[in-house]
N, C-alpha and C positions, 0 to 999 in steps of 0.2 A: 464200682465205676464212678468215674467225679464229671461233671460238668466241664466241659473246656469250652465250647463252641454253641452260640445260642441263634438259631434262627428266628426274627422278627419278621412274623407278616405284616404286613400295611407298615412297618420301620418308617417311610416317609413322613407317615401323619403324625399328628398331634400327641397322640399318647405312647404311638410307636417310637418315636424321635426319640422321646423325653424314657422310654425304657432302655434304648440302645445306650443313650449318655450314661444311665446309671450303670449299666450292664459292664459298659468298655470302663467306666472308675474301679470297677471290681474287678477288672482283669481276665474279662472274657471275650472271649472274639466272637464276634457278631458278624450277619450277616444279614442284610436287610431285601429281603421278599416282596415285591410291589410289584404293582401295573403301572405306577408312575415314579422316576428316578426325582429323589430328594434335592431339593434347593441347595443344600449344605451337605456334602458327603460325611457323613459320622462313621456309620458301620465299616466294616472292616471291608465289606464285599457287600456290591449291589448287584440285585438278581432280577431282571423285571421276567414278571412271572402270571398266568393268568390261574389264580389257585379253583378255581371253577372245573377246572381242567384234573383231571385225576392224576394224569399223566405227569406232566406239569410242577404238579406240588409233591409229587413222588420223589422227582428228579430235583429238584430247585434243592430241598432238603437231603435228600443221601447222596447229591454229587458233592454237598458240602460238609460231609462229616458232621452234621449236627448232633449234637448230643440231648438238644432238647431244642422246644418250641415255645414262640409267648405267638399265638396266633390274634392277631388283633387288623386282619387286613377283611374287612366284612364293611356294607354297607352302612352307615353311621346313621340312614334314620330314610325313612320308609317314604318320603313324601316328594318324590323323584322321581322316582322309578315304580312299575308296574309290580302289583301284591307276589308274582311268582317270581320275579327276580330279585324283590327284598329276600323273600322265603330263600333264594336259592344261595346268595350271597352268604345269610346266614347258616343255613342246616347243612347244603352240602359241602360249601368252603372245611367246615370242621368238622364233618365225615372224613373228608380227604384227609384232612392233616393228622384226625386221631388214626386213620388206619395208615397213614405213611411212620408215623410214631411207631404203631405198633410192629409193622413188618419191619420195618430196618431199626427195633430195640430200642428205642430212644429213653432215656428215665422219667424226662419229667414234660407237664403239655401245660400250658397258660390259654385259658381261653377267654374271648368279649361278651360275658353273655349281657345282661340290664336290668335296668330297673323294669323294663319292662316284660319283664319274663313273668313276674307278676299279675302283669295286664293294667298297665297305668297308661300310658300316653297312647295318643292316634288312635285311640278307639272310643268308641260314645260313651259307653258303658265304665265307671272306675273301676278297680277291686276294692270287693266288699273285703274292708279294713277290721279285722278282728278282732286286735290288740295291737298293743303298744308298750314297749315298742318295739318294731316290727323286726324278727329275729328270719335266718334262713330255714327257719321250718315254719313258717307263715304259710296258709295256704295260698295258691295261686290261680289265677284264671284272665289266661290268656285270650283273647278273642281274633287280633288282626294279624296280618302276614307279619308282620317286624316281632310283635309278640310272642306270636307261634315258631319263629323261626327260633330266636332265642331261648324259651324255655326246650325245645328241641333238641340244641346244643348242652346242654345240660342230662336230658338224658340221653342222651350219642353219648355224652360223658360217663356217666353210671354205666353202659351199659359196656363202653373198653376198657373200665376198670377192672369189671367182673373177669374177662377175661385172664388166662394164666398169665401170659407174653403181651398183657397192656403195660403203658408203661407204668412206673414207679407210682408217680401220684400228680392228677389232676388238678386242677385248680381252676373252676367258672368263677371270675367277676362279675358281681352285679353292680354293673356303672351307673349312676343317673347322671344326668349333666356334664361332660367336663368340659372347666373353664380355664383356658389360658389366662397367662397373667396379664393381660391386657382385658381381657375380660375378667377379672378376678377387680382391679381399679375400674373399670364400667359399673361393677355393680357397687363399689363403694362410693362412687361418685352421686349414683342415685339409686340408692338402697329403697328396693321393696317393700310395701306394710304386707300386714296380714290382708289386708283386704283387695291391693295387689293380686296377691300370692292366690287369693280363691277365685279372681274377676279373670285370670289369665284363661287365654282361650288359645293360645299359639303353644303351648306344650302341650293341651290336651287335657290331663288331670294331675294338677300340681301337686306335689307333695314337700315339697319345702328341700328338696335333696340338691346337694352338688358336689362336686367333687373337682380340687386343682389338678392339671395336667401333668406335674413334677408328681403328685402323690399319686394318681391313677398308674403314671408308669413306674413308680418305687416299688410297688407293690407285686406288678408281676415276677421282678427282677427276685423281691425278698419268697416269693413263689416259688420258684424255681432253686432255693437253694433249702427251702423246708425241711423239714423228715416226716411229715405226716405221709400215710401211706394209702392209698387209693384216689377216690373223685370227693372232691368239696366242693362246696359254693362257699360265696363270699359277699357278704356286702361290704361296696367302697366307696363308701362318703366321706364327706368333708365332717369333723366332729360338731360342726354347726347347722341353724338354717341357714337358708340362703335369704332370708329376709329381717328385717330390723323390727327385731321383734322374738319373743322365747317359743320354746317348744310346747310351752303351756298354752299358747295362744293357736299355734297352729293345728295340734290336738283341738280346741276348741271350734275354732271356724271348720276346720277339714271332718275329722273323725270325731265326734261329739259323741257316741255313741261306743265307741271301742272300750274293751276293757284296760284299762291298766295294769299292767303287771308288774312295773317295777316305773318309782317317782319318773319324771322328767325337768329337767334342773335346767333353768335358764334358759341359753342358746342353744344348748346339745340338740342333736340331730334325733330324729323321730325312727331312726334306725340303730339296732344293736350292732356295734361294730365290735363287741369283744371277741370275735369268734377268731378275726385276720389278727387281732392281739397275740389272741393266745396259741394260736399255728403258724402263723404267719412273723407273729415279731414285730406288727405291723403296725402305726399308727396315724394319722392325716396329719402333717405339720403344715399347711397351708388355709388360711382361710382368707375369705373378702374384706374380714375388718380389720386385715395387717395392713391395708392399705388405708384405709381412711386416715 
């Protein structure tokens, strides 16, 4: 069975946009899933749709032939909205889509999960940081609604792969930050120190992570046409910090205590990105100091 037609939840937004652009260069017809219709028409076909709804997201996707899903229409950050409709936005939104996958066959599912599936931001509490650098079998410890909902997604994930008639192969992202290119020259303009980076108190618990909006949505797209077979996570960062300043330093001020398992060299990212390399094909070609 091949891929022809790819449904984008949240398609509107920032990372959904920037996945349909890739999607339609590749020759696939798209069809963009939202509660709110795009500034700029891209996808092929626009669906407003309330995926909250079981119904809804059943129909939005098999009245259009999807052959596969990059679901990315979920709340983007907890501090808006009440803890059960963060929760609900995240866990049930992609209950629905993995089980409309599943009953109407679909091969392949792209999901939003985070950084903070981990249990980093909006909660008092950090994760306790065990190593570095920090690979997708790090342990986790989620605490608040946005946290909880997301690692949730993840195992909703695990758990329709196991099935016979899940689809082909899953794919959770773990996003931290993403920054548009307007935001990507914001922060080149006036670049971060380390000491920034541990004083910030508006993310929560910093971790030095970011990720451009062209590479968050390359990656679902290079998802979706993979061969690995089941549920994966992913971490998707940018190959650098996000502060002017090495990975040596942010190890030092942040996680002083974690072990090392393998050097940290320069700017690199305090997260192991070879995993979306090596399944994925995938790599960040965007960072903040192509602007300065």
């Amino acid at each position: 069975m091949g891929i022809e037609t790819v449904a984008v939840t949240g398609g509107s937004g920032t990372v959904g946009s920037e996945a349909i652009a890739v999607l339609n260069e590749r020759g696939y017809r798209t069809i963009n899933l939202d509660v709110a219709a795009p500034s700029e028409r891209i996808a092929d076909e626009y669906v407003e749709v309330n995926l909250v709804d079981a119904g809804e997201t059943w129909a939005s996707i098999g009245e259009r032939d999807a052959d596969a899903v990059i679901h990315l229409g979920t709340i983007i950050h907890p501090q808006s909205d009440p803890g059960h409709i963060v929760f609900e936005s995240n866990a049930m939104t992609s209950y629905h889509v993995l089980a409309a996958a599943t009953g109407l066959g679909l091969e392949a599912v792209v999901l939003a999960s985070s950084i903070n599936a981990m249990g980093w931001s909006f909660q008092s509490e950090p994760p306790a940081v065990e190593y570095l650098p920090i690979d997708e079998q790090h342990p986790v410890s989620p605490r608040d609604p946005y946290a909880l909902g997301k690692y949730v997604i993840e195992v909703l994930a695990d758990g329709f792969a196991r099935m016979p008639n899940g689809p082909d192969r899953i794919a959770s992202m773990r996003y931290p930050g993403v920054r548009s290119a307007s935001r990507l020259a914001d922060m080149a303009a006036d670049p971060q120190s380390v000491a920034d980076l541990r004083a910030a108190t508006d993310i929560g618990n910093p971790s030095g992570a970011y990720i451009a909006a062209a590479d968050a949505g390359r990656i679902c797209a290079d998802a979706i046409a993979a061969d690995f077979t089941g549920h994966e996570v992913f971490w998707a960062t940018a190959a650098d910090v996000a502060i002017d300043g090495t990975a040596t330093e942010v190890a030092a001020a942040l996680f002083p205590d974690a072990e090392r398992r393998a050097p940290l060299e320069g700017t690199e990212t305090i997260f192991d990105i070879s995993k979306a390399a090596d399944l994925l094909d995938w790599e960040p070609c965007q960072s903040w100091r192509d602007h300065q």
